[in-house]
C-alpha positions as CSV (number, residue, x, y, z in Angstrom):
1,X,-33.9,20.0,1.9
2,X,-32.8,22.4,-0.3
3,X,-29.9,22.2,-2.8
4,X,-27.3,24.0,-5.3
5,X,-26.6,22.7,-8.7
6,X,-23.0,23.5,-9.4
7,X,-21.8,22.9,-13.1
8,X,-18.5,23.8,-14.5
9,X,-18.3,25.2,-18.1
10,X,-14.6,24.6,-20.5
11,X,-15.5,25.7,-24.2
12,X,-19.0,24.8,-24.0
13,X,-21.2,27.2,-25.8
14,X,-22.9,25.4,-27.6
15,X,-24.2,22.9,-24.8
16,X,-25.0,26.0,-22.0
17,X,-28.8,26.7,-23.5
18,X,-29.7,23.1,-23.4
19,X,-28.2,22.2,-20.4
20,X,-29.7,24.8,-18.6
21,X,-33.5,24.4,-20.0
22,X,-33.3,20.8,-18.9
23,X,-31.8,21.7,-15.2
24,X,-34.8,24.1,-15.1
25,X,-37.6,21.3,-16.8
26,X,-36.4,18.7,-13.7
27,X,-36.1,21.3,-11.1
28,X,-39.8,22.0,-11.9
29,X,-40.6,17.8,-11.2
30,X,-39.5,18.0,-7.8
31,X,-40.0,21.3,-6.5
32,X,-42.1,21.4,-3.6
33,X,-42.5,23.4,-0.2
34,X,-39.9,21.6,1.2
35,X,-37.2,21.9,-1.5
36,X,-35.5,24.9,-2.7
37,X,-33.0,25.2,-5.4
38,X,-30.6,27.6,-6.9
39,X,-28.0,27.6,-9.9
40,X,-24.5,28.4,-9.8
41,X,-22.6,28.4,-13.6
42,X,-18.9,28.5,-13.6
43,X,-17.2,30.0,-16.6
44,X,-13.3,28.2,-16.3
45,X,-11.8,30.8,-18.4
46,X,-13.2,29.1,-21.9
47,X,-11.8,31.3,-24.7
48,X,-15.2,30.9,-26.9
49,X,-18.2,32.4,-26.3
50,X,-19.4,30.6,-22.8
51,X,-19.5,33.4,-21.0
52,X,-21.7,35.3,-23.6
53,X,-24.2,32.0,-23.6
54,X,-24.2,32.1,-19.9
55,X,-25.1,35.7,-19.1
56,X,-28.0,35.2,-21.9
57,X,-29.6,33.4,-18.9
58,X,-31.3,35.8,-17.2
59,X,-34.8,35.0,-17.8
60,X,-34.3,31.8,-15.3
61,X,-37.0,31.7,-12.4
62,X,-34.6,30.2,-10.6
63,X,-32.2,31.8,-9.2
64,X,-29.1,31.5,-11.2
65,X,-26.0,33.0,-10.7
66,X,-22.9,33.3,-12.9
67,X,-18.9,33.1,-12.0
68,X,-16.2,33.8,-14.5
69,X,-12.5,32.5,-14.0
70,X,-10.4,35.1,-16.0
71,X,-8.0,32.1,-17.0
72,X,-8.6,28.7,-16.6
73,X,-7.5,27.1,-13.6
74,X,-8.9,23.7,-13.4
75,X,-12.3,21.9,-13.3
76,X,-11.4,21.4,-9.4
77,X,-11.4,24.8,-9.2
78,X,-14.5,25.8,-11.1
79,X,-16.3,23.2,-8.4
80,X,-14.4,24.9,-5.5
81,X,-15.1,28.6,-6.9
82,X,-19.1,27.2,-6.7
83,X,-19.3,25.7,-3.4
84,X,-17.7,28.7,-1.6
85,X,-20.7,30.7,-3.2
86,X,-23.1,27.8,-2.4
87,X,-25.7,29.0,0.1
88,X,-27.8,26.1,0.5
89,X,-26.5,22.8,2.4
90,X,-26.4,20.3,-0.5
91,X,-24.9,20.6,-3.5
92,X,-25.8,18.7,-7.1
93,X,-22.7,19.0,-9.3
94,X,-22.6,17.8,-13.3
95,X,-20.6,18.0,-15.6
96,X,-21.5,21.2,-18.6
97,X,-21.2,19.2,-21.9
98,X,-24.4,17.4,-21.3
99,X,-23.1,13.7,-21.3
100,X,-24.2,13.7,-17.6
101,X,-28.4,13.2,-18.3
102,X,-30.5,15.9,-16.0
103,X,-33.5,13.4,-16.0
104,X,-31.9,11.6,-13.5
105,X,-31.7,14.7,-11.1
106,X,-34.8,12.8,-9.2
107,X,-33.8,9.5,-8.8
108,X,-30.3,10.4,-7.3
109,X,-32.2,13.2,-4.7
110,X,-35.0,10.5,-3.6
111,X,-31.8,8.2,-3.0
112,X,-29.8,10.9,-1.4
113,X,-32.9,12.3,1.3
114,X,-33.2,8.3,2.4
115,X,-30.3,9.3,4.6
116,X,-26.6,9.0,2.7
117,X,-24.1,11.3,2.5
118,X,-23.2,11.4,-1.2
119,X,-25.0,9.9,-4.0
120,X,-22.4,9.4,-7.1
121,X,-23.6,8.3,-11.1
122,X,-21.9,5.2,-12.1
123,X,-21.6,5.3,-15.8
124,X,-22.3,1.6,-16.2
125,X,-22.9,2.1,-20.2
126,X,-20.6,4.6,-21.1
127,X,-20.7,6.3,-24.6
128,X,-17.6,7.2,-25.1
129,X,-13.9,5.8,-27.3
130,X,-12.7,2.4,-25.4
131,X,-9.6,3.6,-26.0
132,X,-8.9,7.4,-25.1
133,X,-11.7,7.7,-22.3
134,X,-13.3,4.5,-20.5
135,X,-10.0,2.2,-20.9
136,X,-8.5,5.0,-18.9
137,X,-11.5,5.4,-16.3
138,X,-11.1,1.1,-16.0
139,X,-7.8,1.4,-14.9
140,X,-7.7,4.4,-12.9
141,X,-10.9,3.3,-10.6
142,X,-9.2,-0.3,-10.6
143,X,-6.0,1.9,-8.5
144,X,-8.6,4.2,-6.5
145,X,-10.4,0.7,-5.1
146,X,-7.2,-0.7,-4.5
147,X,-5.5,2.2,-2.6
148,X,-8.9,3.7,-0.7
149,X,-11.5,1.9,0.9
150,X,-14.2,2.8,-1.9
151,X,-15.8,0.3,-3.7
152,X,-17.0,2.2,-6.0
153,X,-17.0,1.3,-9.7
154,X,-16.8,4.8,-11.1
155,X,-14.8,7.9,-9.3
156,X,-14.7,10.0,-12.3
157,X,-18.4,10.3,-12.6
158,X,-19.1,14.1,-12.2
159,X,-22.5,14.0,-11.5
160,X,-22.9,13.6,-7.6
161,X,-24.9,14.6,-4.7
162,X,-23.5,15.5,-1.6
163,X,-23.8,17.4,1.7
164,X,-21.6,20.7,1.9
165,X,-20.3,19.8,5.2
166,X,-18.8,16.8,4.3
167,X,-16.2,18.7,2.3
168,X,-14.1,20.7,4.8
169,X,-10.8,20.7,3.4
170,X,-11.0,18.0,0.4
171,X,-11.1,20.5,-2.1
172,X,-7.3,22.3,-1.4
173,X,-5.6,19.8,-3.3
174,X,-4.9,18.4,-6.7
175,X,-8.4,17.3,-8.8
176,X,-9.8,16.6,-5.6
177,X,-13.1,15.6,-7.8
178,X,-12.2,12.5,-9.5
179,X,-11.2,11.1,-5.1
180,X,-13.9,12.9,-3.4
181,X,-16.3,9.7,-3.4
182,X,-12.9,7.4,-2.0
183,X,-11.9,10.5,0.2
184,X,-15.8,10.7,1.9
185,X,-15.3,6.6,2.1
186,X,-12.0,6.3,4.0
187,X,-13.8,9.0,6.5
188,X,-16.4,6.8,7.4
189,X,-19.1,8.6,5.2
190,X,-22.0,6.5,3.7
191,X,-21.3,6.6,-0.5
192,X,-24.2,5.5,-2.6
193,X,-23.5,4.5,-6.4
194,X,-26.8,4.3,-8.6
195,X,-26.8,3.9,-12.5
196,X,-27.2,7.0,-14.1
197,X,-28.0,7.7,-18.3
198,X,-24.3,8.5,-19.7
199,X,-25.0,10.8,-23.4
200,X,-22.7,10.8,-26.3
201,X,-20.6,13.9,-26.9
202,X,-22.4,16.3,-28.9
203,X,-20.6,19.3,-29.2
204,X,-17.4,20.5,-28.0
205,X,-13.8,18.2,-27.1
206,X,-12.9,16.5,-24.2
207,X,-10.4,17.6,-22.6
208,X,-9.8,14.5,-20.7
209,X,-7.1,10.7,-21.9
210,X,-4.5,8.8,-20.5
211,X,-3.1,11.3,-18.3
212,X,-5.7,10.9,-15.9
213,X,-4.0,8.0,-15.0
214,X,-1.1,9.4,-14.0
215,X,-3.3,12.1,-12.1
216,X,-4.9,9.9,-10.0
217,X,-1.7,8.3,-9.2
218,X,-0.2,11.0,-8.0
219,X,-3.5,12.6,-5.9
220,X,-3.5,8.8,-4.3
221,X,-0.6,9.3,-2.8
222,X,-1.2,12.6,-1.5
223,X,-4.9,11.3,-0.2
224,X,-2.9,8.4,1.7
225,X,0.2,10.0,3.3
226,X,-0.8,13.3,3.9
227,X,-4.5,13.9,4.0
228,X,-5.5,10.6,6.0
229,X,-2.3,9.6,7.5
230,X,-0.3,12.4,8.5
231,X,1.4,11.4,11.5
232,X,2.2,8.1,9.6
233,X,3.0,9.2,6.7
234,X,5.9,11.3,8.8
235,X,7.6,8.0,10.1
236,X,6.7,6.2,6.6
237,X,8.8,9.0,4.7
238,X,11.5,9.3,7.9
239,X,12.2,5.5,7.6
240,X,12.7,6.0,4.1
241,X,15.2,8.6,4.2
242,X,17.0,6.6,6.7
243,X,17.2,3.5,4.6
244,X,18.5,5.8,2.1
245,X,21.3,7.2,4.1
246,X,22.1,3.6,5.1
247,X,22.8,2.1,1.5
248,X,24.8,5.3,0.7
249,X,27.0,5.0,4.2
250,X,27.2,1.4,2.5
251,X,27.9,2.0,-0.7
252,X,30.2,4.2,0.0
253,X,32.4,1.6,2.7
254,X,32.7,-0.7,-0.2
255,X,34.0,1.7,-3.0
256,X,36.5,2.9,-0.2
257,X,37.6,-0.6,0.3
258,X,37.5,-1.4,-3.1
259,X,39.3,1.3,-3.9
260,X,42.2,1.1,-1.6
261,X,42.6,-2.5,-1.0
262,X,41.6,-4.7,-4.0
263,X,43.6,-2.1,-6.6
């Protein structure tokens, strides 16, 4: 099986050396006759020096190749920018500020060639603030199990497996990676969680808080009414404007009569 790492970059210049030597150190562990790999770095439009780090990489023996966004658009799009240039059939995506751990790049492909169709991390011992960063992850996979068929305990994991063809047209709307594990689910895809390292923040700023919430709220809704359902969600939103022009003809009968025969 062969495979394409795809890792977004945001303001990360000081993390793209180190990442990339330990990509390279675990790609050596499992490279075999039957495996091939390449690298594909997106630059999101960071306005340090990522994009200096990043073409710096050109001693790889792996084939590595580098995309720059000339603003930034959106981790979603980073990861969409990658897998159009992906040329091998499954990808590997991470996160680039090196709180996903590369030593578990083995574990999650053995689990992924025993026949699934995306392995995702689950963060189980996150190290990260309660409050700006895994209080908000709670309660936005607590709304993504209860509106999705997904069990799983941790959506917003970036690091994932997953086979190319599985994506179609997920990745044309919203942050289609925080639902892309719920989206496979209510598809009849096979998901696989396994326990993956989670690092502290070394350098750089998250750019993520309690607006993710609010993000996922509004991608559910999309993912239910018009991505899975969209002949339903026609008569759920015709019904509604129905209702809605029946309490206004209502409304408006008892203001008239009001009006005209109680004053």
């Amino acid at each position: 099986m062969n495979y394409t790492f795809i890792i977004p970059f945001y303001n990360e210049d000081q993390n793209v050396h180190a990442l990339n030597d330990q990509i390279i150190s675990n790609i050596k562990k499992i490279s075999d006759e039957k495996r091939k790999f390449e690298i594909i770095y997106v630059d999101d439009g960071s306005n340090d020096n990522t994009f200096g780090e990043l073409k710096k990489l050109n001693s790889n023996n792996v084939e590595t190749t580098i995309i720059r966004h000339r603003i930034n658009m959106s981790q979603s799009a980073a990861l969409n920018t990658g897998i159009s240039n992906a040329k091998y059939e499954n990808l590997i995506i991470l996160d680039g500020d090196l709180q996903n751990d590369p030593n578990d790049v083995s574990k999650m492909v053995n689990e992924f060639e025993k026949g699934v169709d995306m392995i995702i991390g689950w963060r189980k011992n996150r190290k990260d603030n309660f409050f700006s960063k895994s209080l908000p992850s709670i309660i936005a996979n607590f709304i993504v199990r209860l509106f999705s068929k997904s069990k799983i305990h941790d959506h917003g994991c970036a690091f994932k497996i997953l086979k190319k063809d599985t994506i179609d047209d997920f990745t044309d709307w919203g942050d289609f990676h925080r639902l892309l594990a719920a989206r496979l689910a209510n598809n009849g895809y096979k998901v696989k969680e396994i326990e993956v390292n989670h690092n502290k923040r070394i350098n750089g700023k998250s750019n993520y808080g309690f607006e993710r919430i609010f993000k996922v709220l509004v991608d559910l809704l999309y993912l239910k009414f018009f991505k899975n359902y969209k002949r339903q969600s026609i008569y759920f939103f015709g019904l509604f404007g129905l209702f809605s022009f029946f309490l206004f003809f209502v409304t408006f009968i008892l203001m008239f009569i009001l009006k005209f025969y109680f004053y």
